[in-house]
N, C-alpha and C positions, 0 to 999 in steps of 0.2 A: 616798437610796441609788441608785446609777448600775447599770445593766443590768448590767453585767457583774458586779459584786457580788451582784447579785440571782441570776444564773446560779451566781455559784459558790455560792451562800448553798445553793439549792437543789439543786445538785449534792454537797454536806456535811450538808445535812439527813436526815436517820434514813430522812424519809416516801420517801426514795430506795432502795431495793435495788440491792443489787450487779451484778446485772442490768440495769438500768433506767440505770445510769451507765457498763457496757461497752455498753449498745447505742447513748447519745447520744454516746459516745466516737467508735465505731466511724461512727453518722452523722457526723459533723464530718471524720472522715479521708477516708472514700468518696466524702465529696462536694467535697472537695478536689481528689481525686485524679478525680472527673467530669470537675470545672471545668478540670485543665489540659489534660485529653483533648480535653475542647471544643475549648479553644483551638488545639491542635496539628490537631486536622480539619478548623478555621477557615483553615488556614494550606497545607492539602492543597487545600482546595475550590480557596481562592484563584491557585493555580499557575500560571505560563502553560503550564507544560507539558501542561495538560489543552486548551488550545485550538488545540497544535501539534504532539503529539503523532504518530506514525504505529507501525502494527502492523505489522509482518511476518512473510510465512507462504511454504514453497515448496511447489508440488504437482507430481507429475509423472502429466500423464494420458495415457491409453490411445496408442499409439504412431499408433495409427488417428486419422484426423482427421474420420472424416465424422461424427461425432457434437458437433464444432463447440469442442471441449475446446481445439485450437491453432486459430489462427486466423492465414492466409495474409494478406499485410498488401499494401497496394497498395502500387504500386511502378513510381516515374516514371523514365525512363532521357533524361539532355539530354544533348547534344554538350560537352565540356570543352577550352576552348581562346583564343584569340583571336576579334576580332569576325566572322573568316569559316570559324569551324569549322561544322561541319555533321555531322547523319548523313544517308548516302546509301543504307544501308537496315538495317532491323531488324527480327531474328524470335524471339519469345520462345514457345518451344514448354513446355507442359506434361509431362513423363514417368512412365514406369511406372519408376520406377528400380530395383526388385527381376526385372524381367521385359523392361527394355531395350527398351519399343516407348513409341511415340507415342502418349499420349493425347487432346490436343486441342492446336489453336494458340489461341494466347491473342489474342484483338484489341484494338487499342489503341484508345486514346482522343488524340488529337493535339492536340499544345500550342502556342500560339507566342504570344511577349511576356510570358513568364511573369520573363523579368526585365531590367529595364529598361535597362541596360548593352547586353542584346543582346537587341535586339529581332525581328532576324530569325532565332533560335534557333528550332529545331522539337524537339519533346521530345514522348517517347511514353510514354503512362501507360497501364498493367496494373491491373485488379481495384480501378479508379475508384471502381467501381456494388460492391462488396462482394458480386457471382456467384460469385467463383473461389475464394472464402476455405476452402473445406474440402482445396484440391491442396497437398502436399507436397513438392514438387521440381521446382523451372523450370530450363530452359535456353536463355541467350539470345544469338544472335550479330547481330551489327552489324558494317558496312562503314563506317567515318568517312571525311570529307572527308583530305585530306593537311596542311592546317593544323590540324588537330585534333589534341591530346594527348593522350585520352582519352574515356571515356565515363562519365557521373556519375550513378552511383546513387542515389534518395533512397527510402526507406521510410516509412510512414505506417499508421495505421489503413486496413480498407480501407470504402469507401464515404464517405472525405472529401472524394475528389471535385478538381477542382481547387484550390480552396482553400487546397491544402496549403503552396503556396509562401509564398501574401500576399504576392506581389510583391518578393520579395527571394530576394537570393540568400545561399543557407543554406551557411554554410563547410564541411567536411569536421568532422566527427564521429560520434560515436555509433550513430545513425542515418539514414547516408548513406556510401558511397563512390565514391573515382574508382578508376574500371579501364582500367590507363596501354593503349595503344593497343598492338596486338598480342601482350596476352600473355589466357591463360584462367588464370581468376579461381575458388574456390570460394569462394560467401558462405554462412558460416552464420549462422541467427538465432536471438536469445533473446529472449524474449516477458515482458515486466513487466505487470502489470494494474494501474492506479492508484485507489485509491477504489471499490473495489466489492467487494462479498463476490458476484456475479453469475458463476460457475465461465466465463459464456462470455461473459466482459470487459464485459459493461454496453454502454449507448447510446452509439453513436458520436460522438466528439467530437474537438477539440482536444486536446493534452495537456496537461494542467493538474490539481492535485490538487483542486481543486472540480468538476473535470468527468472523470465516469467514463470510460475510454478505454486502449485499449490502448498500448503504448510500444516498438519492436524495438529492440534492439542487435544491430549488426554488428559479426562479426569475419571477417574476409578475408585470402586469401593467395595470391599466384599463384603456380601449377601449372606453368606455361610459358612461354617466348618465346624469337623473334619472329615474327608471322605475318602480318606488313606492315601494312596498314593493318585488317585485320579483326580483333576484339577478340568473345571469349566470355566468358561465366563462368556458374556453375551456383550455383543459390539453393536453398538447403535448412533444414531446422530444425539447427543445430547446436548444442541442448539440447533434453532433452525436460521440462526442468525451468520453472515458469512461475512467476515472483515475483507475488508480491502486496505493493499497500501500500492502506494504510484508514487515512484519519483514523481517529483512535481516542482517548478520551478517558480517561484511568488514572482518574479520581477525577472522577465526577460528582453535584449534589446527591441523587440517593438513594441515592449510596455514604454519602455526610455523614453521611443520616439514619440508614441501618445500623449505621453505626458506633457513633456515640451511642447508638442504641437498644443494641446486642449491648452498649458496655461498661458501659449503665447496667444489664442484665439478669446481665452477669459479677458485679458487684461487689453485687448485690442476692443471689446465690446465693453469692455471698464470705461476704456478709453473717449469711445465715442458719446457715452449717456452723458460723461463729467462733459463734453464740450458741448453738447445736447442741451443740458439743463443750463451750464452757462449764458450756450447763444441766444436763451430764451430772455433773459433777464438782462443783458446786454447785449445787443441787437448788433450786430456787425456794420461798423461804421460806412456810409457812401462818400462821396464824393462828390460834388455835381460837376459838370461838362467845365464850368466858367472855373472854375478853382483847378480843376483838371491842368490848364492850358497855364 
């Protein structure tokens, strides 16, 4: 006789109750029905999207900054031009912009060779050392050489220090502008955190989504012109809104295990109401003593 004869043999034998054949019924469906669950959670664990995944969140904090919520980004200013452009001076003053006075001048840090094409470039970098990062409003005016076209703004985390170029020269995007020669400029900026749940952007770094670090976006527009060779513009927050992104992983092995656990504990409580409601309505058969024997 082969097993499965044996099962049914046993499952059409007397010594079985009506009971006892809904409840090996109901194991055989449940556990069926475990088994493709399994496999379907098998098939979430596996995802790539759980090792590329990112979350994002926006917050808007206190308009105040000295509690370090926005964070003023450094910011190197080079001469835009041919090989004998130059700047012949420049002053990046910090302001009270609600009250219109001076707060401090900002001191530079002085660049030259930062990119290889033009090596006799001098460039002046702001909030290198990450001091100045809690002010909210610069004003900066420059006198350029007469071969010069402009002046080129680059933004960065602040306290990256020189670093920031690596020896290349970084095209016009996102976070950087040129400001054409004699006109005033307003830049505003929006602030991205990469990789960190840290409200005041994590340890400074490169930008990279394996390394926590702040990210600006500029958007710019000029106000005025022309004022010969001298060129201003004023830098401000132009959102108070600060993006977040975080690796982030939808489906990690102790989601797996949840899973399986919660839908083996569903269908274990499935389990017991279908016999529940049964043993109501078909009362579990006795036996008396004298039939017993």
């Amino acid at each position: 006789m082969s097993v499965l004869e044996t099962i049914k043999g046993r499952l059409n034998t007397e010594a079985w109750s009506t009971q006892k054949k809904l409840s090996a019924f109901l194991i055989v469906i449940f556990g069926i029905l475990w088994f493709a669950y399994f496999i379907v959670a098998c098939t979430y664990l596996a995802d790539p999207i759980n090792s590329s995944a990112l979350r994002v969140w926006v917050t808007t904090p206190p308009t105040e900054v000295s509690d370090g919520s926005r964070v003023f980004p450094q910011f190197t200013i080079c001469p835009h031009g041919d090989l004998r452009g130059a700047i012949v001076s420049l002053q990046c003053d910090n302001y009270d912009w609600y009250n219109n006075r001076l707060l401090k001048t900002l001191q530079p840090v002085y660049l030259s060779g930062i990119f290889p094409d033009y090596p006799n470039w001098m460039c002046y970098s702001y909030n290198s050392d990450g001091k100045d990062s809690n002010i909210d409003y610069v004003n900066c005016s420059g006198v350029v050489a007469a071969s010069s076209t402009a002046l080129h703004a680059f933004f960065d985390d602040p306290g990256s220090g020189v670093n920031f170029f690596d020896g290349t020269n970084r095209p016009p995007g996102n976070d950087n502008w040129i400001n054409p020669k004699g006109t005033r400029n307003d830049i505003g900026l929006e602030l991205s955190i990469w990789d960190t749940t840290d409200p005041l952007g994590g340890p400074v770094g490169k930008t990279s989504i394996d390394n926590p670090t702040r990210k600006y976006k500029v958007n710019a527009q000029t106000v005025s012109q022309p004022m010969g060779n001298v060129t201003s513009f004023n830098i401000w927050w132009g959102s108070n809104d600060v993006w977040h992104y975080e690796r982030h992983s939808p489906f990690v092995f102790f989601h797996w295990v949840g899973f399986l656990g919660g839908a083996a504990f569903l269908l274990k409580m499935l389990y017991e109401v279908i016999m529940a409601i049964f043993n109501c309505f078909f009362p579990i058969e006795h036996h008396g003593y004298s039939e017993m024997k």
